[in-house]
N, C-alpha and C positions, 0 to 999 in steps of 0.2 A: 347262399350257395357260393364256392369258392371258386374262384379266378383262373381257369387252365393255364393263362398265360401269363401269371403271376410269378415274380423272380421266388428261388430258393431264398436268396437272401438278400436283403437291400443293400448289403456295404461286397455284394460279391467286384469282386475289383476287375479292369478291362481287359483279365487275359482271354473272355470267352469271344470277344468281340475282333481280337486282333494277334491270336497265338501264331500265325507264319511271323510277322511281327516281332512278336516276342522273342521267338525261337534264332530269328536270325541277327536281332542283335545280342543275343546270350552269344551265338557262334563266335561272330566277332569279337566280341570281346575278352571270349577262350583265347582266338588266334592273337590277337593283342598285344595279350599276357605276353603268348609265347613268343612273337617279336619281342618285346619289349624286355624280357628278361634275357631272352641269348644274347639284347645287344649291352644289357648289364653285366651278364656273367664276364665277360672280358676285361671291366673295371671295378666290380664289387665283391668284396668276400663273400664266402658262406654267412657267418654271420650275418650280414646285411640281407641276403636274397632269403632265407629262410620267414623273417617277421614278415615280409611281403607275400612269399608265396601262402602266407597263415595269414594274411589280410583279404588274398585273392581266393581263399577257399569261403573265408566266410560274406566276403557278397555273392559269391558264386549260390550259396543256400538260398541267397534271400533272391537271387534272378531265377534259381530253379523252382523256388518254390512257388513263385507264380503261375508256372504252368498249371498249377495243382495237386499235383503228386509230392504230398509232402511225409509221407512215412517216408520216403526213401531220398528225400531230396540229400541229408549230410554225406551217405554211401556213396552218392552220383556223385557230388561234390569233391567230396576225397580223390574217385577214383580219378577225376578230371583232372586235378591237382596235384595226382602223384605225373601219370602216365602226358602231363606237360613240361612238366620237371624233367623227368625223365628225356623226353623232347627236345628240352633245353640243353639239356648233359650230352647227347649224345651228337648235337648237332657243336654243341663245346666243342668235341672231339675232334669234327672236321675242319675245325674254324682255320687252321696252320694251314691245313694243307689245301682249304679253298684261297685262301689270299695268297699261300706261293702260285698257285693256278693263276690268280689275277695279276698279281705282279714281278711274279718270279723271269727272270730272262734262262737262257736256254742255254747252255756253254759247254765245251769238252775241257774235262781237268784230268788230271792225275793226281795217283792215291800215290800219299808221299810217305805216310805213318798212317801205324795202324795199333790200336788199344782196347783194352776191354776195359769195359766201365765199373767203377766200383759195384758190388752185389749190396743189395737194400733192399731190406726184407728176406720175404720166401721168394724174390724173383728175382732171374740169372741174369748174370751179366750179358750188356749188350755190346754190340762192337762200335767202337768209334774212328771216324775215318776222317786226317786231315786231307783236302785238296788243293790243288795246284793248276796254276789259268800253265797254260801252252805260254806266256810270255813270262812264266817262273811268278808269278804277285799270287799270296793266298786266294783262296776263293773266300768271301766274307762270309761272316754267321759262324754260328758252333757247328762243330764238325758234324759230319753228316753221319744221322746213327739207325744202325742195322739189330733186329733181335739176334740173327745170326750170321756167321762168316761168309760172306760173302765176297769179298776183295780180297787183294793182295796188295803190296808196295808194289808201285808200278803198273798197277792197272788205269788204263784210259778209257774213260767213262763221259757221258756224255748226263748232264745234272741241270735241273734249274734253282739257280743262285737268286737268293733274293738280295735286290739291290740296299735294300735299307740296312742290311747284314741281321736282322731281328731271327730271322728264321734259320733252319738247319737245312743245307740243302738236299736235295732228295731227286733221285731217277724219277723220270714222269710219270712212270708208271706206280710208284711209292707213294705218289700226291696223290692217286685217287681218290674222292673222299665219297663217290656216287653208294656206295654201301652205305655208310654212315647217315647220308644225305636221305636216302629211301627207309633206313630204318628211323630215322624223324619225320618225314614224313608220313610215315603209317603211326607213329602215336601221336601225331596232331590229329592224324586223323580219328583216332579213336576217341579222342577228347570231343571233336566235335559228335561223333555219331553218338556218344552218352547225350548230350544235348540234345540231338535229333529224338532220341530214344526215350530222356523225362518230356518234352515235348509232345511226340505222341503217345505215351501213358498219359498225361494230366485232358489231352483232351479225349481221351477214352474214358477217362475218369468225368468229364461233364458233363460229354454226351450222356453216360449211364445214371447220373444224378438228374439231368434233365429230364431222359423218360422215366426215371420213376417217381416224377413229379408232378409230370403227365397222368398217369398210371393211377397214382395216388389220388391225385384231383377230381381222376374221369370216377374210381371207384365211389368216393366220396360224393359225388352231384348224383352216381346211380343210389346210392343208401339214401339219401334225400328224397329221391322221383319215388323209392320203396317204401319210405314215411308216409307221403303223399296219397299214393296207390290204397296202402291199405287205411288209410284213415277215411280214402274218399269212394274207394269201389264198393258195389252195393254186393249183399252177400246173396249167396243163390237159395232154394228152397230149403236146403239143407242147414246152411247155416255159413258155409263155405267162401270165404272170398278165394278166389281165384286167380293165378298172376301167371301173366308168360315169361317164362327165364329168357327168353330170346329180347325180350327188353331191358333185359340186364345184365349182359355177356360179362360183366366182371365180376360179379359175385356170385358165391355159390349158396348154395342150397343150406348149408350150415351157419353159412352170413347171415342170408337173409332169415332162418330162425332163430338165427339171435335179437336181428332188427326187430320182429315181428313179439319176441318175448320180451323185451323195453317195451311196446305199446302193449302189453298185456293180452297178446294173442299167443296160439300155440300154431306150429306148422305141423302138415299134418308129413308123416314118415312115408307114407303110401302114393304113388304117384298114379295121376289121372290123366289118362292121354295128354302128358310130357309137360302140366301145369301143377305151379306148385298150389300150395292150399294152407288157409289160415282160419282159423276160429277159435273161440275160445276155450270149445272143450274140440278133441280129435280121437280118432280111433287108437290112434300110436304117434306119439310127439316124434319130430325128428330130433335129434340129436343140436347143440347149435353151438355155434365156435364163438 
């Protein structure tokens, strides 16, 4: 008789035993990534960040696919891989105008010359504006630039200049980067909720493999007790062994004449106040799966 609580498989590895576990260092080490590339993307080329994020997809398989869910783990995979990228890019975007935030100081200039920028590509020229401190000294950094006209010569403006001169200065309201900022934060966040998401598929996927393992074992100890039963119940006047399906809730009526035509009896098709019936000759065989 075989073991209920016998594993599916002896090499099954410890995602059944510890998947919150699992799930939350996969998180981590999504968010990681994405630290760790945005603070690349500011000294590494495309070239370089590409082989990485192609290194980061393919352990990202091998950590999703412990949860279990492995038809779909390279899809999950991908999508985590684009939609952090993406993450990364767009939080790129804000990177100028969060370090003016941090280090920009605050000053009133004037607009002393005014330019429109070379056109490159299909996209229009921008306007370029030099400034001027109130004590006549340039303001530092590349001139401060507008998609559209906005200034004049001689307009007095209040700007934060960044000190190290690296940056272009910009109205404070121009540095916002809280858009940019919320839309990387919603696809970090969706990197991680794929992780949430193979995470509970793989252990819906065990639980369902565990009870039909259950399922499978209880069916199999019942066909065993139905070997038993009819090998060792004594027959009636008639010739009839007799059995209650209520002793056997997993298997049906076409099971057990199958079981019952292996030991070279027939079941009978006719039912007798709700017992089945075996012999070797019958009025009408049932049918048997």
């Amino acid at each position: 008789m075989n073991d209920v609580s016998a594993p599916v498989d002896g090499n099954r590895d410890r995602r059944a035993r510890h998947p919150v576990w699992l799930a939350v260092g996969v998180t981590c080490y999504v968010l990681a990534v994405i630290a760790s590339m945005y603070a690349l993307a500011a000294e590494a080329s495309t070239a370089v960040q590409i082989p990485l994020w192609v290194a980061h997809g393919a352990l990202l398989i091998v950590g999703i696919r412990k949860f279990g869910a492995r038809e779909s783990s390279s899809y999950a995979a991908l999508f985590i891989v684009v939609v952090s990228a993406m993450s990364v890019w767009v939080a790129d975007i804000a990177r100028d105008d969060l370090t003016l935030q941090q280090r920009g100081e605050q000053v009133v200039a004037t607009v002393v010359s005014e330019r429109l920028s070379p056109v490159q590509g299909r996209s229009g020229s921008n306007s370029l504006y030099t400034l001027q401190h109130e004590d006549g000294t340039r303001v530092p950094g590349p001139e401060m630039e507008t998609t559209s006209d906005l200034y004049d010569v001689g307009d007095v403006l209040t700007v934060l200049e960044d000190p190290e001169a690296d940056l272009r200065p910009q109205a404070p309201g121009q540095a916002d980067a809280t858009a940019e900022l919320l839309s990387a934060a919603g696809l970090a966040l969706a990197a991680v909720g794929s992780v949430v998401w193979m995470a509970w598929r793989g252990a819906r996927a065990e639980t369902t493999t565990a009870e039909a393992v259950v399922a499978d074992s209880a069916q199999r100890e019942q066909e065993e007790r139905l070997r038993t039963a009819l090998s060792t119940y004594p027959a009636d006047r008639r010739g009839y062994i007799k059995i209650s399906p209520g002793e056997f809730p997993g298997l049906s009526h076409g099971r057990a004449a199958r079981i019952a035509w292996e030991m070279g009896l027939k079941a009978e098709a006719v039912g007798n106040r709700g017992s089945w019936r075996f012999a070797e000759q019958v009025v009408k065989e049932a049918p048997h799966e």
